[in-house]
N, C-alpha and C positions, 0 to 999 in steps of 0.2 A: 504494500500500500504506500502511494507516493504523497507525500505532505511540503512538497518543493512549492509551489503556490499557498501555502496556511504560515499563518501567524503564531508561534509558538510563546506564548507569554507565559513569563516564569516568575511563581510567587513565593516571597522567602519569609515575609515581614508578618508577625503576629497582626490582628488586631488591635489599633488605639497602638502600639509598641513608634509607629511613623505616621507617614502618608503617604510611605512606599506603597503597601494594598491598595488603597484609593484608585492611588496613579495607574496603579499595573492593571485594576479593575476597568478605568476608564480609557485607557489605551483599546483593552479588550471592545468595550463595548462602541467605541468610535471605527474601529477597524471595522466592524461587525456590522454598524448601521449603513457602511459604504460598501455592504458586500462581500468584504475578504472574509476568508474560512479563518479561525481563530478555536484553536485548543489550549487550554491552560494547565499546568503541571505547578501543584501547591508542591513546594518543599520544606522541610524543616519546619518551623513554626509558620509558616503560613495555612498549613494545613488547619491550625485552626478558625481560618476564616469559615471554614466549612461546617465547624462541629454545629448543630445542631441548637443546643440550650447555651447562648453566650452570656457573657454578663457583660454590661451594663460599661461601656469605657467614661473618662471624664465630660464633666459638661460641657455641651460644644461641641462634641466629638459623632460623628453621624454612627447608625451603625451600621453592621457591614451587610449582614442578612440580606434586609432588602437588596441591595444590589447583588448578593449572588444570586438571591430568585427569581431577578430580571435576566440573566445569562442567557435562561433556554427560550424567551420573548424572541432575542437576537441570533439565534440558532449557534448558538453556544453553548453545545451538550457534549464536548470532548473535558471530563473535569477529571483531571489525572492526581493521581497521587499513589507513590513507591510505598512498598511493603514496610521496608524501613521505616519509615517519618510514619507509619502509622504505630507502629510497634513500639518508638523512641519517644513519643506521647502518650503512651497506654491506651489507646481509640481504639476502636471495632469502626468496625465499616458503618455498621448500623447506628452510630452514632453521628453519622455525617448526613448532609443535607442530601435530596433520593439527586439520583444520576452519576456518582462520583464514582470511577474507574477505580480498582486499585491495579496497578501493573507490578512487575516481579523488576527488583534492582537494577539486574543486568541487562533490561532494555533500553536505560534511561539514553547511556550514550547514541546507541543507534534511534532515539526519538529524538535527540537534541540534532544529532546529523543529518539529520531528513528533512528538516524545516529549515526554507531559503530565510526566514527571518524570525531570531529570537531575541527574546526583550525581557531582560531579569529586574524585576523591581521586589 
């Protein structure tokens, strides 16, 4: 499967930790409203953008949910995350919002090489 035309956006940043997520969210969903194919791979603490029951970041701070729930509005249903980063935060899969991929370690490199454009926030 060839991903040389899709948008590979790559997310590292906790919620409320930046405005890294935001940014990386809003790339995604700009690319997406112009048509490009856009898959997203949460790593390491960005995975918990995804979980499920979040708490509450400081005042001012948006939260993140809603903007993952709009992903699949923009056909934004590749939500990727490695075995690892789910194991290295104690998560189940079933803890994460419904659509979310888990893939095995050692494909990460051949998913990062496949994609003519990737964007790590």
């Amino acid at each position: 499967m060839s991903h040389e035309h899709e948008r590979l956006v790559i997310i590292r940043h906790a919620p409320y930790s930046s405005n890294a997520l935001r940014e990386g969210l809003d790339v995604a969903l700009v690319a997406a409203a112009f048509g490009q194919a856009v898959n997203l791979l949460f790593l390491g603490q960005g995975v918990l953008a995804l979980v499920k029951e979040q708490a509450v970041g400081a005042p001012g701070q948006k939260a993140t949910l809603p903007t993952i729930d709009m992903l699949d509005m923009y056909d934004i249903d590749q939500l990727l995350v490695p075995q690892s980063a789910l194991e290295a935060l104690h998560l189940q899969l079933d803890q994460l919002v419904d659509g979310v991929t888990m893939m095995a370690d050692e494909r990460l490199p051949e998913l990062i090489q496949c994609h003519s454009y990737v964007m790590n926030f």
